[in-house]
C-alpha positions in Angstrom: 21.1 25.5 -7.2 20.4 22.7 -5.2 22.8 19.4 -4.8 21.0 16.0 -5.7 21.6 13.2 -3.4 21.0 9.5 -4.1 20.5 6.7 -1.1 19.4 8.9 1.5 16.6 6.8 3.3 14.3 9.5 5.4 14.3 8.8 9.3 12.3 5.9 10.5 9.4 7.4 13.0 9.1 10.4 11.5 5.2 10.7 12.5 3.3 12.2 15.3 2.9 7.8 16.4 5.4 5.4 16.9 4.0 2.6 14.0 7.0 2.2 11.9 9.1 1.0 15.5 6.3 -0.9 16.7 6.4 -5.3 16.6 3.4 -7.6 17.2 2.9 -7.1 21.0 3.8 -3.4 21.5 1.5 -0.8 22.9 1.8 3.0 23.2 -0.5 5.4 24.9 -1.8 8.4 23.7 -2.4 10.9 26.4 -6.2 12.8 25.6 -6.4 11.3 22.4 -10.0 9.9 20.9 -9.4 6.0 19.2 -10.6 8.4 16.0 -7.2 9.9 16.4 -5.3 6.9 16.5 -6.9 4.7 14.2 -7.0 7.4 11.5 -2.6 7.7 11.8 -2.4 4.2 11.9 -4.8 3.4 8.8 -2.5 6.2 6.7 0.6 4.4 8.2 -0.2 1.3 7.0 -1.8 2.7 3.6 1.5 4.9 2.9 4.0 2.0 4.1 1.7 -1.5 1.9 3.2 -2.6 5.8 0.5 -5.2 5.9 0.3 -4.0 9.8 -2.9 -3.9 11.8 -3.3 -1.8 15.0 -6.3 -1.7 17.5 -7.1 1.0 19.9 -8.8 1.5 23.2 -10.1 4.7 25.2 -8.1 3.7 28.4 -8.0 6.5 31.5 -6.3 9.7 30.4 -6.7 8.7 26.7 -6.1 6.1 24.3 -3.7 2.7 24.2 -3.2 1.4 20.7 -1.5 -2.1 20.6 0.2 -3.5 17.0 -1.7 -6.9 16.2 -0.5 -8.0 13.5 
């Protein structure tokens, strides 16, 4: 039998990419990571979340950068 528990909000960040801790400004690199990569977490991140967020990404040396915009 398993106990049913009410108000339990799941941990913020819980994804491969920090998105859900990100503000307008931040960046995060991704070491040997394609933009493809990147963009693809982000578009579910936003998709899941209705966050209204935008991200961009870059191939920078060693990987990509992918900065919160909006």
């Amino acid at each position: 039998m398993y106990k049913i528990e009410k108000g339990i909000k799941p941990p913020v960040g819980n994804g491969r990419y920090p998105f859900a801790e990100m503000e307008v400004g931040d960046s995060f690199f991704a070491e040997n990571k394609t933009p493809n990569h990147t963009s693809a977490a982000a578009h579910q991140h936003v998709r899941k979340r209705n966050s209204g967020a935008k991200f961009v990404s870059r191939v920078v040396d060693g990987g990509t950068r992918v900065w919160r915009i909006r």
